[in-house]
Every structure is written in structure tokens, then in C-alpha cells.
C-alpha positions as CSV (number, residue, x, y, z in Angstrom):
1,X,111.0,68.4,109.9
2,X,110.7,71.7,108.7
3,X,113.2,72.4,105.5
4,X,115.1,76.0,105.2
5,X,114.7,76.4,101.9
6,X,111.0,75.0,101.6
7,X,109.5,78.4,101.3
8,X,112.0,78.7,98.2
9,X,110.7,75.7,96.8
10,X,107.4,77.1,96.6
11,X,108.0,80.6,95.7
12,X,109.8,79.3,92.4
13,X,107.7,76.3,91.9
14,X,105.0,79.8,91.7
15,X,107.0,81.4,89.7
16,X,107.3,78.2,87.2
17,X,103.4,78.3,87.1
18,X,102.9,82.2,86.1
19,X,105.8,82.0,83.6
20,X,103.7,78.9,81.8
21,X,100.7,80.7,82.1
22,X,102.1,83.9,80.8
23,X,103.4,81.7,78.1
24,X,100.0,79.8,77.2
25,X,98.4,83.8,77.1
26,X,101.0,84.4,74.4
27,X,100.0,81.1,72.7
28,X,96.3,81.9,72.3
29,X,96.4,85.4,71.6
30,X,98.3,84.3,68.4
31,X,96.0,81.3,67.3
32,X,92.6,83.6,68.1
33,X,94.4,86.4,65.9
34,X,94.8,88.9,68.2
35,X,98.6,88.7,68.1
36,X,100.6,88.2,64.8
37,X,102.8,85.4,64.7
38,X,105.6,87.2,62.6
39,X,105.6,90.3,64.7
40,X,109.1,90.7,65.7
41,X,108.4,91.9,69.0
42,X,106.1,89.3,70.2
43,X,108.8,86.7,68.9
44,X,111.0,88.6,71.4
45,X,108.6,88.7,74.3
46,X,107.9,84.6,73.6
47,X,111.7,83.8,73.8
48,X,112.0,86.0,77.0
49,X,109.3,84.2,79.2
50,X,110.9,80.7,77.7
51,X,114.2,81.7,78.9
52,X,112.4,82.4,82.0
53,X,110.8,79.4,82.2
54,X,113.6,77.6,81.4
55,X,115.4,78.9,84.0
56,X,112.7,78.8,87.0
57,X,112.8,75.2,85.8
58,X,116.5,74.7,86.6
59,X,116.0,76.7,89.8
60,X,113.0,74.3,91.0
61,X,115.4,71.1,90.2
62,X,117.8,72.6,91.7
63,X,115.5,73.0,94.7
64,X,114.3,69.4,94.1
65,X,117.6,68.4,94.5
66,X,118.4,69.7,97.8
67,X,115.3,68.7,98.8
68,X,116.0,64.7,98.3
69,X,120.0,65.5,100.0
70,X,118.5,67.2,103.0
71,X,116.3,63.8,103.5
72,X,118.7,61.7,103.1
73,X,121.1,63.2,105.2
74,X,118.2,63.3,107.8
75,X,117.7,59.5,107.2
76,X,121.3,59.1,107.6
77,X,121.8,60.6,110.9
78,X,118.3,59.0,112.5
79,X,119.5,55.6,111.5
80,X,122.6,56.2,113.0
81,X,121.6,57.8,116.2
82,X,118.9,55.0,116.4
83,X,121.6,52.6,115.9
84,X,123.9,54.2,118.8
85,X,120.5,53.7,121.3
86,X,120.1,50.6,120.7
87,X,123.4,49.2,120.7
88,X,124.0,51.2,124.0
89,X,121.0,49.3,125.3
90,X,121.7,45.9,124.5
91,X,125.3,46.1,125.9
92,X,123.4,47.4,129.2
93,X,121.0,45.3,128.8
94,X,118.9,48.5,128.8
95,X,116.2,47.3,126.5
96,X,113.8,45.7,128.5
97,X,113.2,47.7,131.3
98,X,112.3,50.7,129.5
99,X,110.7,51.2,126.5
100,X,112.3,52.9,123.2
């Protein structure tokens, strides 16, 4: 079953891996030296792609989230149309003549 929203999924889950990457960049240039840890404007720029990543976080549980209803709610409906065909079957005795 093909989800709507998979392509979503993906796209943020992307999103979540530059934002860590852009993060870990920021993290080495300041233990080689190249950046200065009390710089104001690199303290700035390190909050902004946390906040980021914080939020692409939320956006992929979110996504996560709807990911798990949309199963279930597929689950649900199989087991229930299974359910109907087979008690339609028995009660017309159905079931062995033709094969499920």
C-alpha cells in the first residue's frame, strides 16, 4: 500500500540528516580551531540549526505517527472485510467450492 504522505516522510527524515550534519560541521570547526567557541555569532548560528533540528525532529514524529494510524487503520478495515467474506461464506456454505 502506497502511503500519501510517504514522500513527506522522506523529505523531512532528509532534512533531519543535513540539519545534524550541518550541526556536526559547526562542532568540528570549533574543536579544530577554526571557529571560536565564544563568538557570538556562531553561538547564534548553533542555536538556529538546533532549533531546526529540533523541529524536523517533531515533524518526522509527527510523520512517524501517522504512519503507524494509517496501518492500523488499514489492518482494521482488512480484518474486517476479511471477516465479512468469510462469514458470508460459511452461511452459504461458500467456502469449499471456491477458494479464498
Amino acid at each position: 500500500m502506497a502511503l500519501p504522505f510517504k514522500g513527506e516522510w522522506h523529505q523531512r527524515l532528509s532534512g533531519d540528516r543535513d540539519a545534524e550534519g550541518r550541526l556536526n560541521r559547526l562542532y568540528q570547526a570549533i574543536e579544530s580551531g577554526i571557529a571560536d567557541a565564544n563568538d557570538p555569532t556562531l553561538k547564534d548560528r548553533v542555536a538556529a540549526v538546533k532549533a531546526e533540528r529540533d523541529s524536523i525532529h517533531a515533524a518526522v514524529h509527527a510523520s512517524d505517527e501517522r504512519v503507524q494510524q494509517e496501518g492500523r487503520e488499514f489492518a482494521s478495515s482488512g480484518v474486517s472485510a476479511f471477516r465479512a467474506l468469510i462469514t458470508m461464506r460459511v452461511f452459504t456454505r461458500r467456502f469449499a467450492s471456491r477458494p479464498l
